[in-house]
Backbone as CSV, one residue per row, in Angstrom:
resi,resn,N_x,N_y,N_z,CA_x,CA_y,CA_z,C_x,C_y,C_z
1,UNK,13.193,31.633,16.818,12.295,31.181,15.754,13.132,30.564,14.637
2,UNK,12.532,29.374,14.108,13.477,28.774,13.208,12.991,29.276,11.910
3,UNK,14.615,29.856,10.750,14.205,30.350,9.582,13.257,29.897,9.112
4,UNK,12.465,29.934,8.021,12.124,28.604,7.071,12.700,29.300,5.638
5,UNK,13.593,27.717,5.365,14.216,28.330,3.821,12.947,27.437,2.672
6,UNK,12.947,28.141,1.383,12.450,28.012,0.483,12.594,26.610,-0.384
7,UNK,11.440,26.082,-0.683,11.864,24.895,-1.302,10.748,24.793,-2.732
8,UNK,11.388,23.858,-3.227,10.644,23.415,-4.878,9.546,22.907,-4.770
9,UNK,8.641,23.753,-5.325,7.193,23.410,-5.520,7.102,22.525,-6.448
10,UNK,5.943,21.363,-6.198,5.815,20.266,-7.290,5.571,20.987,-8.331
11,UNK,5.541,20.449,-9.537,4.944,21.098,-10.763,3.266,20.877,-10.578
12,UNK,2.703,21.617,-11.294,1.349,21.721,-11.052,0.800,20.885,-12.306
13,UNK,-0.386,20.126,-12.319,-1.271,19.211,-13.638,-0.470,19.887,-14.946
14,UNK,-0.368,21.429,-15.610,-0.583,22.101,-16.482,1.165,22.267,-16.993
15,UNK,1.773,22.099,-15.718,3.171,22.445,-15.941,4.103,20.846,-16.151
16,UNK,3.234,19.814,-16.213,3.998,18.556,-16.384,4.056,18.073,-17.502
17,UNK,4.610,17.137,-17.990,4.587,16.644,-19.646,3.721,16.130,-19.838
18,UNK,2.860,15.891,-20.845,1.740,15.071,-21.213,2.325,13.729,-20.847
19,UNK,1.236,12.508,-20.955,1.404,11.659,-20.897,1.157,10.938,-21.828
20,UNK,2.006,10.151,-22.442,2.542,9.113,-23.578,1.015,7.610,-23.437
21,UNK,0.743,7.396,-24.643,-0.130,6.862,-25.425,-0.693,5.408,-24.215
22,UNK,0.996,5.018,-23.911,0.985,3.686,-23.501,0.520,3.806,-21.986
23,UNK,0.811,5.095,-21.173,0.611,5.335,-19.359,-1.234,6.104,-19.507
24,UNK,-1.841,6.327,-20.454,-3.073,6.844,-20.846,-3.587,5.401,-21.054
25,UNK,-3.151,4.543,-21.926,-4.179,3.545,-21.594,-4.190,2.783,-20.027
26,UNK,-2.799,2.702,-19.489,-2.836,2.224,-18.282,-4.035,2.778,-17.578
27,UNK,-3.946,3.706,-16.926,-4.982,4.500,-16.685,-6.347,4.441,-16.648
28,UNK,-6.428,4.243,-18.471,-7.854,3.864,-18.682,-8.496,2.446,-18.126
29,UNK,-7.429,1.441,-18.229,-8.011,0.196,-17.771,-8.234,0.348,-16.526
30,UNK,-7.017,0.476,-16.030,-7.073,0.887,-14.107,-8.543,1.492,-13.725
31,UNK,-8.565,2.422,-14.399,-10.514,3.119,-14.054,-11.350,2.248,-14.158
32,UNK,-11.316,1.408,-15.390,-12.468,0.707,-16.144,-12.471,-0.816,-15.432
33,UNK,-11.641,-0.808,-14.735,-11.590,-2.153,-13.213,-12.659,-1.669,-12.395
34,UNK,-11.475,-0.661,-11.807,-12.194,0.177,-10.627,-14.286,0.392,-10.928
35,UNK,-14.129,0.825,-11.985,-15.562,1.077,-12.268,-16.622,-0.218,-12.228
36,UNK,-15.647,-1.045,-12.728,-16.728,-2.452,-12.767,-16.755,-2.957,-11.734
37,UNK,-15.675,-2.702,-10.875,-15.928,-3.439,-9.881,-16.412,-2.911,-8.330
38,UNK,-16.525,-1.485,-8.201,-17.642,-0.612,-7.483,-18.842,-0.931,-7.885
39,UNK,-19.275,-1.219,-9.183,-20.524,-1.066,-9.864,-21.263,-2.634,-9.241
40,UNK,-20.340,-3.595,-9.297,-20.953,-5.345,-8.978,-21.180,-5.122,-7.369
41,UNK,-19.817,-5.059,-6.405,-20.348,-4.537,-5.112,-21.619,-3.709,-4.593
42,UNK,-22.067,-2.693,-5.812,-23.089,-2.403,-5.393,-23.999,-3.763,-5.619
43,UNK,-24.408,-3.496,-6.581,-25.310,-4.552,-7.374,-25.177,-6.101,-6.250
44,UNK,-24.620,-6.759,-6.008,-24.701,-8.122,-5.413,-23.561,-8.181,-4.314
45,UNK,-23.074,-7.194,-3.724,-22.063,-7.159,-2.377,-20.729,-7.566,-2.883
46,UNK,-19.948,-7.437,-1.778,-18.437,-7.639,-1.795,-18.124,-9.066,-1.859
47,UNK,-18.632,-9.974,-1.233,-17.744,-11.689,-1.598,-18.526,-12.025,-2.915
48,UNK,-19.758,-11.864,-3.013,-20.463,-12.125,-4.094,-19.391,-11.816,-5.604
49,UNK,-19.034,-10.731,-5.884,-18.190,-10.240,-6.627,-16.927,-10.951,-7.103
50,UNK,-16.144,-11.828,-8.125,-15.358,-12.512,-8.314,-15.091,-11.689,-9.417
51,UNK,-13.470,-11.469,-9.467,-12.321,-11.339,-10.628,-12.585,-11.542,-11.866
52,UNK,-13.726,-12.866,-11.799,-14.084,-13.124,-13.522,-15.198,-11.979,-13.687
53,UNK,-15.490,-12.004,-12.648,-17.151,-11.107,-13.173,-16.377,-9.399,-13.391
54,UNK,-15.332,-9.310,-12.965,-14.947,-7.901,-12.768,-14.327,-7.496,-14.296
55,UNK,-13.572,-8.755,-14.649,-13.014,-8.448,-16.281,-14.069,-8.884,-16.736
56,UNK,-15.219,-9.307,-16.741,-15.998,-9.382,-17.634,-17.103,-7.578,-18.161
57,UNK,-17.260,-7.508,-17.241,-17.766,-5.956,-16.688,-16.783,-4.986,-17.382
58,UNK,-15.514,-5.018,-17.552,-14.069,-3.994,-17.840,-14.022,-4.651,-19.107
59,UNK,-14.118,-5.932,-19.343,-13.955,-5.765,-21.322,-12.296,-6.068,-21.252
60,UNK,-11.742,-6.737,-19.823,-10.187,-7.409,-20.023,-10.258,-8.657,-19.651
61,UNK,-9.008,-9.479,-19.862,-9.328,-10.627,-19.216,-8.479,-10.739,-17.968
62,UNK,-9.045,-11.854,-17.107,-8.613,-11.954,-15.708,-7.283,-11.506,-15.218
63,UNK,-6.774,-12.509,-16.533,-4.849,-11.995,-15.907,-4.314,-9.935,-16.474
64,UNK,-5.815,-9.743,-17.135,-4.827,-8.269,-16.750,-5.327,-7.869,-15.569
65,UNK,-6.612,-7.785,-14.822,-6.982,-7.503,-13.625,-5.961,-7.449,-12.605
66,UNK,-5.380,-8.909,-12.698,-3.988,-9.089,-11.967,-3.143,-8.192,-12.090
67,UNK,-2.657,-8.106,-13.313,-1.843,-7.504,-13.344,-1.761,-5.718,-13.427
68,UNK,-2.507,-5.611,-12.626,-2.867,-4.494,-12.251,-2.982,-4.078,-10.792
69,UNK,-4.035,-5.818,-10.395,-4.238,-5.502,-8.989,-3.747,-6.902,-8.419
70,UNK,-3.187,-6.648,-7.599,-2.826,-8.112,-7.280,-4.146,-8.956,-6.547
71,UNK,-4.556,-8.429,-6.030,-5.711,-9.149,-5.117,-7.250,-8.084,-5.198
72,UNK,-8.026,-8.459,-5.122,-9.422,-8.068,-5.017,-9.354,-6.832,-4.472
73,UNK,-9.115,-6.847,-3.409,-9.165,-5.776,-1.980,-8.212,-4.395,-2.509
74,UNK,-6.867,-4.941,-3.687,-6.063,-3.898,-4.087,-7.262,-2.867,-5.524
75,UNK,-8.094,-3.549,-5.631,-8.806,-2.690,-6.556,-9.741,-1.764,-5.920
76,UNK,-10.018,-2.102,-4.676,-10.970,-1.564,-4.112,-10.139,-0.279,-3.218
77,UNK,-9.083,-0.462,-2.699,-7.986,0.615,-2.033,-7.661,1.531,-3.007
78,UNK,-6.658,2.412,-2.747,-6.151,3.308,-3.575,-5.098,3.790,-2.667
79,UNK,-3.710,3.713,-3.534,-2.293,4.282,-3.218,-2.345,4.954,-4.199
80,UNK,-3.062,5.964,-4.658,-2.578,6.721,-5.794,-1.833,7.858,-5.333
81,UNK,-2.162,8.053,-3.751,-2.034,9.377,-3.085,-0.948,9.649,-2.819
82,UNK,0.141,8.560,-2.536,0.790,7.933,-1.624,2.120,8.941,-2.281
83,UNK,2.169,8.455,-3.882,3.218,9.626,-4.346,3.207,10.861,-4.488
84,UNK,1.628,11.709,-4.342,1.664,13.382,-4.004,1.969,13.447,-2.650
85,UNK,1.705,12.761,-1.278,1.845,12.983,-0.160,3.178,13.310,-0.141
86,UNK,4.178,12.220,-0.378,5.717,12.642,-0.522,6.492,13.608,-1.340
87,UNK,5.692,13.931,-2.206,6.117,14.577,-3.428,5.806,16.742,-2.589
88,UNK,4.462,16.390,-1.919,3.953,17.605,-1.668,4.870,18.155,0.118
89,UNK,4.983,16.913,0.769,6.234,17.424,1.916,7.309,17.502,1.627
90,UNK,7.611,16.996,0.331,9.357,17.394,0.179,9.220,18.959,-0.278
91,UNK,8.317,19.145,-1.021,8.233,20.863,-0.919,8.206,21.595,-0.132
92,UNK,7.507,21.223,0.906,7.633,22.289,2.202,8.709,23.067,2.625
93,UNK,8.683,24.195,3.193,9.930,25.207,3.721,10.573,23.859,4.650
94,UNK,12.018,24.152,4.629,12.372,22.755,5.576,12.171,23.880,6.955
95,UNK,12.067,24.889,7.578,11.856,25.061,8.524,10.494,25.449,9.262
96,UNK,9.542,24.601,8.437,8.198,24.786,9.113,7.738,23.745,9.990
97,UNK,6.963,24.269,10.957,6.787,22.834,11.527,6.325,21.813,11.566
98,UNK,6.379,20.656,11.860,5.588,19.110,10.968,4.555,19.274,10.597
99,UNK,3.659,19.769,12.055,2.189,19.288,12.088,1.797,20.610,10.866
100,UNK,2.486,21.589,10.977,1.645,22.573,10.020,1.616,21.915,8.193
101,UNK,3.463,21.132,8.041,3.464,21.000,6.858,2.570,19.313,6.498
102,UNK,2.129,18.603,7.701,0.832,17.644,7.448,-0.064,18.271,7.129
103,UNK,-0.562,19.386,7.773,-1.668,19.771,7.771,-2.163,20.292,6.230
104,UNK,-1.194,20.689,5.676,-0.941,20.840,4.451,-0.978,19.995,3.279
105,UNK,0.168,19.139,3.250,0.037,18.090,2.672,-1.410,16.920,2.588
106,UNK,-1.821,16.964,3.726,-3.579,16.370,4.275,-4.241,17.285,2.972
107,UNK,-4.644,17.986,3.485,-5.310,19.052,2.321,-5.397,18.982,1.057
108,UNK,-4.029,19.178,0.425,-3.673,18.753,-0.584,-4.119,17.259,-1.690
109,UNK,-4.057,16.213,-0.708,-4.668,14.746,-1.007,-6.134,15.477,-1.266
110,UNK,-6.481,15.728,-0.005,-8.047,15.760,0.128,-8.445,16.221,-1.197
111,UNK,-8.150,17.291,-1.590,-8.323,18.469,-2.679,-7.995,17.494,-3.976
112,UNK,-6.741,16.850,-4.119,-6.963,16.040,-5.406,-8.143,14.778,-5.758
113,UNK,-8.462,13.914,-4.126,-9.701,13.254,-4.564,-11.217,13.969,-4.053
114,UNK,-11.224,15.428,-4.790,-12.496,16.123,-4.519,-13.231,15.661,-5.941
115,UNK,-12.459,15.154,-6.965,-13.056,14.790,-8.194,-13.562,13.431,-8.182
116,UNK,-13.423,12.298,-7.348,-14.160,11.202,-6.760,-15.581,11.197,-6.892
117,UNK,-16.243,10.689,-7.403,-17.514,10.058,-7.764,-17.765,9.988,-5.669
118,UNK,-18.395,11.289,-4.613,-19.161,10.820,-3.725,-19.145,9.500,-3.142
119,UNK,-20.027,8.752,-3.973,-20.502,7.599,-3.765,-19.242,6.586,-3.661
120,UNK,-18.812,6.397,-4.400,-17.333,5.442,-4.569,-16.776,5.638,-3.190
121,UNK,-15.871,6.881,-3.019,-15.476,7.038,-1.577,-16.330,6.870,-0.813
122,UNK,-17.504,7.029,-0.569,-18.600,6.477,1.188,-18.007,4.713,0.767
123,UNK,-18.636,4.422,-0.492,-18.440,3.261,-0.873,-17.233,2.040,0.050
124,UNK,-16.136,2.854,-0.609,-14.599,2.362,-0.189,-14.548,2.541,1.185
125,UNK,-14.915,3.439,1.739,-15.001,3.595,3.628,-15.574,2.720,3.543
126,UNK,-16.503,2.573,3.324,-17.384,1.479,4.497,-17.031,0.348,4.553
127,UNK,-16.319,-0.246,3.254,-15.627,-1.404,2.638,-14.650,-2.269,3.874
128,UNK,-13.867,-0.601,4.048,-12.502,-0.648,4.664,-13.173,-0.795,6.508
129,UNK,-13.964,-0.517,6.795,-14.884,-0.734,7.972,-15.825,-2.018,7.860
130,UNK,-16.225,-2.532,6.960,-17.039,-3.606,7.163,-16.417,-5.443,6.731
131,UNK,-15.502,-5.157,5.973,-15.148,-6.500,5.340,-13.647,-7.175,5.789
132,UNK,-13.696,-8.089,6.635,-12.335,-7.810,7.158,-11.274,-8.089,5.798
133,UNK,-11.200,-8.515,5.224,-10.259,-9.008,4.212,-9.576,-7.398,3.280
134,UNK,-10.347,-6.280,3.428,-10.034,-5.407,2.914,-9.662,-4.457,4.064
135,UNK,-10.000,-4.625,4.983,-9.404,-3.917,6.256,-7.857,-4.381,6.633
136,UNK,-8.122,-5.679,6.359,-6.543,-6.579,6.651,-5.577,-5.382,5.391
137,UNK,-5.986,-5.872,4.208,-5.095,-5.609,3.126,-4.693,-3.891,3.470
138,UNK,-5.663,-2.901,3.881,-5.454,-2.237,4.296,-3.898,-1.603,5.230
139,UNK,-4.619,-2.305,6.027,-3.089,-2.369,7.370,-1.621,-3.052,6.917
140,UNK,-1.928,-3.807,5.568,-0.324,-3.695,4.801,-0.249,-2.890,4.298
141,UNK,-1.023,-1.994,3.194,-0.765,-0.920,2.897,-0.457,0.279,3.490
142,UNK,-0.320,0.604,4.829,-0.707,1.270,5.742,1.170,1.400,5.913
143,UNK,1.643,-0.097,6.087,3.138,-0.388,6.463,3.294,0.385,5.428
144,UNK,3.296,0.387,3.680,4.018,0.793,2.908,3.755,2.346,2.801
145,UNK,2.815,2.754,3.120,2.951,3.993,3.048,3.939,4.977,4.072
146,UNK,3.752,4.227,5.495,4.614,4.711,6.761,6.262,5.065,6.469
147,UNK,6.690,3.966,5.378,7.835,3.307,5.077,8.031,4.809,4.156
148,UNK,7.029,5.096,3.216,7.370,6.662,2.308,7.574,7.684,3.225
149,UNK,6.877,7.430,4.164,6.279,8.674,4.826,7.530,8.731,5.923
150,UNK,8.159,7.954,6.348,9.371,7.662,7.491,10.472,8.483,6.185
151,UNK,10.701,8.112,5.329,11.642,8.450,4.431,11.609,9.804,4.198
152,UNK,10.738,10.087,3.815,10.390,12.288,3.731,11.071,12.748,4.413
153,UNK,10.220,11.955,6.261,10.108,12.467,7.557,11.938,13.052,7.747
154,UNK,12.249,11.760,7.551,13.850,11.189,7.563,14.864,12.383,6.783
155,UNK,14.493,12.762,6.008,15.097,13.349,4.605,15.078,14.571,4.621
156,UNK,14.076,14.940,5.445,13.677,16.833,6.120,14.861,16.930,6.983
157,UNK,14.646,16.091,8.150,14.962,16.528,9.167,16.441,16.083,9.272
158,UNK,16.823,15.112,8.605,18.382,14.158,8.771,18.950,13.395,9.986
159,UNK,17.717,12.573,9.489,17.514,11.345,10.501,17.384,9.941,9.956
160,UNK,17.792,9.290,10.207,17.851,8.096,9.805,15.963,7.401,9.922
161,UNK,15.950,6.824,8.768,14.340,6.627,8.286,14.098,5.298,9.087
162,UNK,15.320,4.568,9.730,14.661,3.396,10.757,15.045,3.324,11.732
163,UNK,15.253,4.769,12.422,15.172,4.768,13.860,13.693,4.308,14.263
164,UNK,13.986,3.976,15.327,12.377,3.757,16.667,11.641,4.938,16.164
165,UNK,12.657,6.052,16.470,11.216,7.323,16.852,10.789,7.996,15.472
166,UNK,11.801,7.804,14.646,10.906,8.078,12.825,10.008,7.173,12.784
167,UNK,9.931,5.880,12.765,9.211,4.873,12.719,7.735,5.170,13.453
168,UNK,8.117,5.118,14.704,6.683,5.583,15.985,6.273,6.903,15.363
169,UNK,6.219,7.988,14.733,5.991,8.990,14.185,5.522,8.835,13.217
170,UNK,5.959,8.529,12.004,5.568,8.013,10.918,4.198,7.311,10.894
171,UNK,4.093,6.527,11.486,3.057,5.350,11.757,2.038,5.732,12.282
172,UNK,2.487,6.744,13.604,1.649,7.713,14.402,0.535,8.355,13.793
173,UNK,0.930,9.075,12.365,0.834,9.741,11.653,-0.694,8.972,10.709
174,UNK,-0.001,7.867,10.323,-0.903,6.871,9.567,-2.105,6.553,10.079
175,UNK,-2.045,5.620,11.445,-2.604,5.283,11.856,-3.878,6.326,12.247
176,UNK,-3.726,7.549,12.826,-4.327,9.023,12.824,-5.085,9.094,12.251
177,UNK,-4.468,8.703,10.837,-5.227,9.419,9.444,-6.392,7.984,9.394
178,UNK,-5.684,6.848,9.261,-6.931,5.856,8.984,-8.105,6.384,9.870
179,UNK,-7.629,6.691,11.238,-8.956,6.777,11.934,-9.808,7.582,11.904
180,UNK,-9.372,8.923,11.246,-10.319,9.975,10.626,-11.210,8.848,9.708
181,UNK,-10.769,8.343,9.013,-11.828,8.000,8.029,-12.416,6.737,8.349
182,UNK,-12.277,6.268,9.651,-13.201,5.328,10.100,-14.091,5.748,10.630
183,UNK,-13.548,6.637,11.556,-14.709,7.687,12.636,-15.493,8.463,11.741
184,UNK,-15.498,8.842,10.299,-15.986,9.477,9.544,-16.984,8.594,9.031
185,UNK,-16.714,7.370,8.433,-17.683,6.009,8.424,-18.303,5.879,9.083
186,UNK,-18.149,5.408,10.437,-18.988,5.325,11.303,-19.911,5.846,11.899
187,UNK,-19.613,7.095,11.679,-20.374,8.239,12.267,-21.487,9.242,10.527
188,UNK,-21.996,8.101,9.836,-22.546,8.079,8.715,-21.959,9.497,7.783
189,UNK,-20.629,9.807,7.829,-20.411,10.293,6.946,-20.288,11.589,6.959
190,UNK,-21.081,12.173,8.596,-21.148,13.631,9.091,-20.044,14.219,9.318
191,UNK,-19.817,15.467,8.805,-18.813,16.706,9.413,-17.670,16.650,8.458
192,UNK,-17.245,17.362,8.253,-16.012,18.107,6.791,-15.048,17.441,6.911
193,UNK,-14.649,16.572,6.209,-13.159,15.933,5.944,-11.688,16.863,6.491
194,UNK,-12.139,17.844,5.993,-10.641,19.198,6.353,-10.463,18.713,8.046
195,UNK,-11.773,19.756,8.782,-12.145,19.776,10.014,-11.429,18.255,10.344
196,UNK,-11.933,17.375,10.331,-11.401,16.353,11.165,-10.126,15.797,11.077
197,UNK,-9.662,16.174,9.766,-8.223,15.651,9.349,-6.833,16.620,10.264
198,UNK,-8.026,18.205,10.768,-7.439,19.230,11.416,-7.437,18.629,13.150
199,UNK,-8.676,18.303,13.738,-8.698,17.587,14.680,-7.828,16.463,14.915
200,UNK,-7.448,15.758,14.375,-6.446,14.571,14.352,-4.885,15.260,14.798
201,UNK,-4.962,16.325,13.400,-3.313,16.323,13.522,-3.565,17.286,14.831
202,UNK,-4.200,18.072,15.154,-3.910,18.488,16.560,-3.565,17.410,17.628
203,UNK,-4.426,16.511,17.962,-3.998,15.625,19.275,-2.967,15.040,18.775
204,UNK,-2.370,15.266,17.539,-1.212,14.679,17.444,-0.114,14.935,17.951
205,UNK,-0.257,16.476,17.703,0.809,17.446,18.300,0.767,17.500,19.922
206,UNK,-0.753,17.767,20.404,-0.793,18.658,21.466,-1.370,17.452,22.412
207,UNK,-1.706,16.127,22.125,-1.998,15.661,22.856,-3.170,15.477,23.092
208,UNK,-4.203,14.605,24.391,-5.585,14.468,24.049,-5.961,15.957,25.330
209,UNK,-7.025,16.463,24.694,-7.365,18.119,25.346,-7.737,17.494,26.876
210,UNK,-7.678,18.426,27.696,-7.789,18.283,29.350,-9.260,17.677,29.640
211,UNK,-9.394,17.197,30.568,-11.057,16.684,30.811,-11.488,17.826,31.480
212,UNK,-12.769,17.866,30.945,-13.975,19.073,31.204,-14.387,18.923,32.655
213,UNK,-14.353,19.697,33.476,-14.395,19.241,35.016,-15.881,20.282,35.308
């Protein structure tokens, strides 16, 4: 049985430094995008929706939109996660095993966007399932996250972060996860986020279960 040695827990919301005047307004605008521009998608759909109408709605003008989001589709995504995911496996015991310390880390995400406005997230699924231009943008984001997530992987175990098989793992991993939340889309939204995020990382590990004879 492999030890597991002890490692540094992130700091928790309560145990971090406040945040300074100037990363609080960031913030605020970043929302006040996001908000206007969930709010028009409802109201008149996704191409309908233009950049001007979105800073007009947010009370900025176009070029801060930009400079915030580079493209349409980046307002509608979210990498916010992307730095607790890494942040929450580098904590892990280094001798636990992957799928348990995903299974974990999964959780963890889940649990921070439990404060999500419902609606917004069905919203953003379906987005990411119905429009190809945000599905595309998607699957680059998808690279950059693999690329964090290869690096952790890499950094646990002491392996080089661009071998083949960190890479095929890593990605493995990603790709997994998108499909929970397509199959979760698709399938109007039924059955517990945990549960299926638990289903995934199993056939990850163990493979697809035997056929029922």
């Amino acid at each position: 049985m492999n030890r597991m040695t002890a490692a540094r827990s992130p700091l928790s919301p309560a145990e971090r430094p406040p945040l300074g005047l100037r990363e609080r307004k960031k913030i605020k605008t970043r929302e006040a995008i996001r908000t206007a521009t969930y709010a028009l998608i409802r109201e008149q759909g996704y191409d309908a929706t233009t950049v001007e109408q979105i800073a007009e709605r947010a009370e900025v003008s176009p070029s801060t939109v930009f400079r915030y989001f580079p493209a349409k589709e980046d307002i509608v995504l979210t990498d916010e996660y992307d730095a607790l995911i890494v942040e929450e496996l580098r904590a892990r015991p280094t001798g636990e095993p992957w799928t348990e310390s995903m299974r974990h880390v999964m959780h963890k995400a889940l649990e921070a966007g439990a404060g999500e406005d419902p609606e917004v997230v069905r919203l953003r699924t379906h987005l990411t399932v119905q429009v190809p231009a945000v599905r595309s943008r998607m699957f680059e984001s998808m690279s950059e996250t693999g690329r964090l997530l290869r690096g952790a992987l890499a950094e646990r175990h002491g392996l080089d972060p661009d071998a083949l098989e960190v890479r095929v793992y890593a990605m493995s991993l990603i790709g997994g996860l998108m499909e929970v939340s397509m199959y979760w889309a698709e399938n109007d939204f039924q059955g517990d986020l945990h549960d299926l995020m638990d289903r995934a990382l199993t056939v990850m590990d163990q493979g697809l279960p035997r056929e029922n004879r």
